[in-house]
Steps between C-alpha positions, in 0.01 A plus 500: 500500500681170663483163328631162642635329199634142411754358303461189393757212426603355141531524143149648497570723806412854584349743704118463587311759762350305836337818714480857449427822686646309826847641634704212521817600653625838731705733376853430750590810697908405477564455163695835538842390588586222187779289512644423162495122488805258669499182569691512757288808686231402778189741497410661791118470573436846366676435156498413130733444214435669190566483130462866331454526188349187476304488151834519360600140650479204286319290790244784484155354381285673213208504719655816662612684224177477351249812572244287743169462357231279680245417228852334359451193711212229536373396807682180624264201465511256825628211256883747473508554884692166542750674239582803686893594531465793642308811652496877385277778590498808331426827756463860288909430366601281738587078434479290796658197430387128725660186387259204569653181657332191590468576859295790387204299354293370805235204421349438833124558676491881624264716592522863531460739808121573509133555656428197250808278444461231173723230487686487199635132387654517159578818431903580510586833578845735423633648728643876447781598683527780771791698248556414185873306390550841235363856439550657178410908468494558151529886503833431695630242289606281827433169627510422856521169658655323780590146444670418165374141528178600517425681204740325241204306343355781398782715348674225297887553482463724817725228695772663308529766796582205743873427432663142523818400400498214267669174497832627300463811704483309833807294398691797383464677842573187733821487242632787609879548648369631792257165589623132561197274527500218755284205601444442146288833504403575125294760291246189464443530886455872497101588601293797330558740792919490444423519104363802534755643765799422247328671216506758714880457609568508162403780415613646811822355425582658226466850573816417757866607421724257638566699828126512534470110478798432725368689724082389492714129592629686836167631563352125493791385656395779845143360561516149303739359729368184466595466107831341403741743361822383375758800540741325221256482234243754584217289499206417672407106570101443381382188613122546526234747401504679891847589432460607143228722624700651754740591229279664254335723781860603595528615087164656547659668858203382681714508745467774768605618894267726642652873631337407862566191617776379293291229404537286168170463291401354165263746260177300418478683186671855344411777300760813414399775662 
């Protein structure tokens, strides 16, 4: 049996049910080839990240380890639908997750497609999404999603996933021997999108040896000719968050000449294959 539930916002919050024996949401026909999660990785159309195991997670909710009963939740009374955070329908074992923005609660006159249209005034409407923002199959024990972003107000602590160096951690990398900053460049000027690339390069970083490192700064040096290299010192000269960009990717060896061609290209995104 499918059930379109609601959960509601504050102290007093929880789920309520809104509509029953309606199927809500399609079951995808590509959720087949998961990508475990990275930031850094752009989806094709026909893909989702996934969490396995995901009951184990701390940013898992109760709701799903708990056998689903439906005479467990009261109706939700039109006085809560103002308090809605988000949507979840329940389909025979399957969770379809909706978060509910603003832009998703319509007040305006409508009327609906029929031999006998009525105008409605007052009357605001939600509206459901064609896919939902997360799918959760219990008997597999896997979530699926595909924007982080987008379901990170529903799985508190779930934001964990998306990496981002912090303020020390920003200043620690930009202090390293093998960057001089210029133009009064700083880790205060450093955007979310390079954040996340040098807690990447980190990480990256230190699974170098030292002939490894020295030579990732050749690589950069071959196709980011552009970037200011200083032979003496070994360092490169970061002046603004374009060029710091270009020098994480080159960590990341986004880097890449195609066999036929010859032709230098940047990876959008990368996953080990």
């Amino acid at each position: 049996m499918n059930h379109l539930l609601a959960k509601t916002k504050g102290r007093n919050g929880g789920f309520f049910k809104v509509i029953s024996d309606e199927k809500i949401f399609d079951f995808p026909d590509d959720l087949d080839n998961p990508i475990e999660y990275n930031s850094d990785y752009k989806l094709e159309d026909d893909e989702w990240f996934a969490i396995k195991a995901f009951s184990e997670k701390e940013y898992c909710i109760e709701f799903l380890t708990q056998r689903f009963i439906s005479t467990d939740y009261n109706q939700l009374s039109v006085n809560n639908y103002n308090k809605i955070d988000y949507l979840c329908t329940y389909q025979t074992g399957i969770y379809y997750f909706q978060k509910l923005s603003l832009s998703q609660i319509i007040r305006k006159k409508y009327f609906s497609f029929s031999e006998a249209p009525t105008l409605v005034k007052n009357d605001p409407i939600i509206v459901i999404n064609d896919y939902p923002d997360a799918i959760y199959i219990k008997a597999d024990d896997i979530l699926y999603f595909k924007k982080l972003t987008s379901i990170t107000a529903i799985f508190k602590g779930i934001d964990e996933l998306y990496k981002e160096a912090t303020q020390e951690e920003t200043e620690a990398f930009l202090g390293s021997d093998f960057i001089v900053l210029d133009n009064e460049y700083s880790a205060d000027k450093v955007k979310k999108a390079n954040r996340k690339r040098i807690a990447m390069a980190m990480e990256t970083l230190q699974r170098f040896t030292q002939v490894e490192r020295s030579d990732i700064f050749v690589y950069i040096r071959e196709y980011c000719t552009d970037l200011n290299f200083d032979e003496n010192d070994e360092n490169f000269t970061i002046s603004d968050e374009e060029e710091l960009k270009k020098l994480l990717y080159g960590i990341e060896q986004r880097y890449y000449t195609t066999r036929q061609g010859d032709e230098k290209r940047l990876a959008n995104s990368v996953t080990t294959i």
